[in-house]
ROGU-48430 format. One record per atom (N, C-alpha, C): y, z, x. Coordinates in steps of 0.1 Angstrom, whole numbers, padded with zeros to 4 digits, always signed. Each point is the difference from the previous one (the first is absolute). Example, Ala and Ser with C-alpha at 12.3 -4.5 7.8 and 13.67 -1.06 7.14 Angstrom:
BEGIN
[atom [-0057,+0078,+0132]];
[atom [+0012,+0000,-0009]];
[atom [+0012,+0000,+0009]];
[atom [+0011,-0007,-0004]];
[atom [+0011,+0000,+0009]];
[atom [+0011,+0008,-0008]];
END
This chain:
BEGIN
[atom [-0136,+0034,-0119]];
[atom [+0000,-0006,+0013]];
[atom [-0011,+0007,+0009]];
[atom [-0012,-0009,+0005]];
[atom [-0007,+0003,+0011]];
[atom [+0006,+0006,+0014]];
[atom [-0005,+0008,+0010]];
[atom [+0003,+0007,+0006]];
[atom [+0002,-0012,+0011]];
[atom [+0004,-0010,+0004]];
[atom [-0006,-0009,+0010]];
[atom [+0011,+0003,+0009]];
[atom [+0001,+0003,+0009]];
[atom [+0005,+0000,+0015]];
[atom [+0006,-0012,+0001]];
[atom [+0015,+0001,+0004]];
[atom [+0007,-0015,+0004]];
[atom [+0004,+0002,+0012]];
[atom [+0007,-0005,+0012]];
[atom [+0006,+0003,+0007]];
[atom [+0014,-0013,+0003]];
[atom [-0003,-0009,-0011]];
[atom [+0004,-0012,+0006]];
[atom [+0018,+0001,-0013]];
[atom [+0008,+0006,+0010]];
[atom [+0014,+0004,-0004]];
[atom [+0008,-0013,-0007]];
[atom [-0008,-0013,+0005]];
[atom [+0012,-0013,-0009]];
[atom [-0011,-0006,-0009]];
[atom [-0014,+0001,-0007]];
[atom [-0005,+0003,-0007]];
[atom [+0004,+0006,-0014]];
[atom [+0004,-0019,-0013]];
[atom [+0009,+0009,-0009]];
[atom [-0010,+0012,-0008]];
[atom [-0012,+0000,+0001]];
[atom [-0008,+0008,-0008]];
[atom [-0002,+0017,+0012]];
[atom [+0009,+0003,+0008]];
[atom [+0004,+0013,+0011]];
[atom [+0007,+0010,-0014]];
[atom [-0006,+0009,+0001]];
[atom [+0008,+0011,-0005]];
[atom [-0005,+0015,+0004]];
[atom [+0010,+0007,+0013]];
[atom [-0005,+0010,+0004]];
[atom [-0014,+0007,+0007]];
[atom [-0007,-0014,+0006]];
[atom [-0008,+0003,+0011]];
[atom [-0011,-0009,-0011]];
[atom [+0002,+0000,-0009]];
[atom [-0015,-0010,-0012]];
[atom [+0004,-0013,-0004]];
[atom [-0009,-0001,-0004]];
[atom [-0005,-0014,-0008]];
[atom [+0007,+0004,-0015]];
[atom [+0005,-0013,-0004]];
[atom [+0003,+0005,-0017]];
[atom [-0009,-0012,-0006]];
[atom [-0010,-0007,+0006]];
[atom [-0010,-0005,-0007]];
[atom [-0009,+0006,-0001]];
[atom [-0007,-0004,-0012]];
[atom [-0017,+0007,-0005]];
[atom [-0012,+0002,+0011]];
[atom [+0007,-0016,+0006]];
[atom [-0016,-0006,+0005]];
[atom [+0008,-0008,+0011]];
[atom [-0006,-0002,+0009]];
[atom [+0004,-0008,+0013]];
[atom [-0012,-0012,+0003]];
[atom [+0007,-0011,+0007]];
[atom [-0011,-0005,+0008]];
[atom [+0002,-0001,+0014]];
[atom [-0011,+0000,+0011]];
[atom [+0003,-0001,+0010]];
[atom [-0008,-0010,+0006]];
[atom [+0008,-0007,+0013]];
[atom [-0011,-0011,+0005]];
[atom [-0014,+0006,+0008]];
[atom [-0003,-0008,+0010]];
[atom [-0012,+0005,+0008]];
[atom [+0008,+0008,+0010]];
[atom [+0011,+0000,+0004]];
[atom [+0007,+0006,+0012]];
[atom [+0007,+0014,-0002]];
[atom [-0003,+0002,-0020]];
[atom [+0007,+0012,-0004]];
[atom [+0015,-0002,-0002]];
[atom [+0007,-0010,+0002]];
[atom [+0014,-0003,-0006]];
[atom [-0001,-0001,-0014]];
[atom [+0003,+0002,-0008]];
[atom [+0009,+0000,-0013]];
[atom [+0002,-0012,-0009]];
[atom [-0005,-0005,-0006]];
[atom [-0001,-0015,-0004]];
[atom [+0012,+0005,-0011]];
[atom [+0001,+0007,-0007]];
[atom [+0011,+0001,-0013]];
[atom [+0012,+0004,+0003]];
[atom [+0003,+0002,+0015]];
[atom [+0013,+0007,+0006]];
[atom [+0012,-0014,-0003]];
[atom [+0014,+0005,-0006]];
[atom [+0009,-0013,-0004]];
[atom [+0013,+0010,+0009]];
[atom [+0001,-0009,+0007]];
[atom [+0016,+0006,+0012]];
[atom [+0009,+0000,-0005]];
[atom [+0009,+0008,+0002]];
[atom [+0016,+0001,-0005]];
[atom [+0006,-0010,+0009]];
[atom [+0011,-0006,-0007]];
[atom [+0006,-0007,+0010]];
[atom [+0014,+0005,+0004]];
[atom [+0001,+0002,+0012]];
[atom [+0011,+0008,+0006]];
[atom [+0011,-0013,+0007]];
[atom [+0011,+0007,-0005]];
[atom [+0009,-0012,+0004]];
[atom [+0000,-0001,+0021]];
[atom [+0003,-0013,+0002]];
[atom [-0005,+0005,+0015]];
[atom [+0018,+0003,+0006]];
[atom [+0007,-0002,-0007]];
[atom [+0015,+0005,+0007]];
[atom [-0002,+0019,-0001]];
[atom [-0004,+0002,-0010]];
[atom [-0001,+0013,-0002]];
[atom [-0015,+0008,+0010]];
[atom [-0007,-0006,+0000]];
[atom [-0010,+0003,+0011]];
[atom [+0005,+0002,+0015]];
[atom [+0007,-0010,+0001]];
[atom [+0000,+0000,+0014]];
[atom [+0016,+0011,+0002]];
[atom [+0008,+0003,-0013]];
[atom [+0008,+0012,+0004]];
[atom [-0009,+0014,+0004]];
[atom [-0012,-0001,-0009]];
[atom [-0006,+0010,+0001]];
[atom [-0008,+0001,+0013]];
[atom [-0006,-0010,+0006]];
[atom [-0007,+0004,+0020]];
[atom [+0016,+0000,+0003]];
[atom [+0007,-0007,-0005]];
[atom [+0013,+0006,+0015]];
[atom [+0002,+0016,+0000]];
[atom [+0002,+0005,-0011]];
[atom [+0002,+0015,-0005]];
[atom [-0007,+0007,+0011]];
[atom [-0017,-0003,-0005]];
[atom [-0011,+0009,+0002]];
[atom [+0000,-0004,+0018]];
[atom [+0004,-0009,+0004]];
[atom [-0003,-0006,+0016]];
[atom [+0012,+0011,+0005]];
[atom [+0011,+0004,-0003]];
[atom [+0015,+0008,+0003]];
[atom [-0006,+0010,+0003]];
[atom [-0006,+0009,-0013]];
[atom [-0008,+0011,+0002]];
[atom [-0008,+0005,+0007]];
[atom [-0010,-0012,+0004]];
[atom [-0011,+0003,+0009]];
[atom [+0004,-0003,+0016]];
[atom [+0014,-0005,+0001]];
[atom [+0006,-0002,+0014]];
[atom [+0002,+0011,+0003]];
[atom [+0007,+0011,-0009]];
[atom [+0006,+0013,+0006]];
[atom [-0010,+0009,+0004]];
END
């Protein structure tokens, strides 16, 4: 695995701050042309901002 810097967490090719492809492509704007999103259920999403919203009230 190349050293590539990821930052993009729902990104299925994310593992521990990298890239687990070879090679990347990026557009003119520097986005990520080969980035494929995880799909997060949205009932389970939205448990998770209510959580993290609780937290950051206190």
């Amino acid at each position: 695995m190349k050293d590539i810097k990821c930052e993009n967490y729902f990104c299925v090719y994310f593992y521990k701050g990298l890239c687990r492809l070879e090679a990347i492509n990026l557009s003119v704007t520097g986005i990520c042309n080969s980035c494929i999103y995880v799909d997060v259920d949205e009932v389970y999403l939205n448990k998770q901002r209510e959580k993290l919203l609780a937290i950051l009230k206190d």
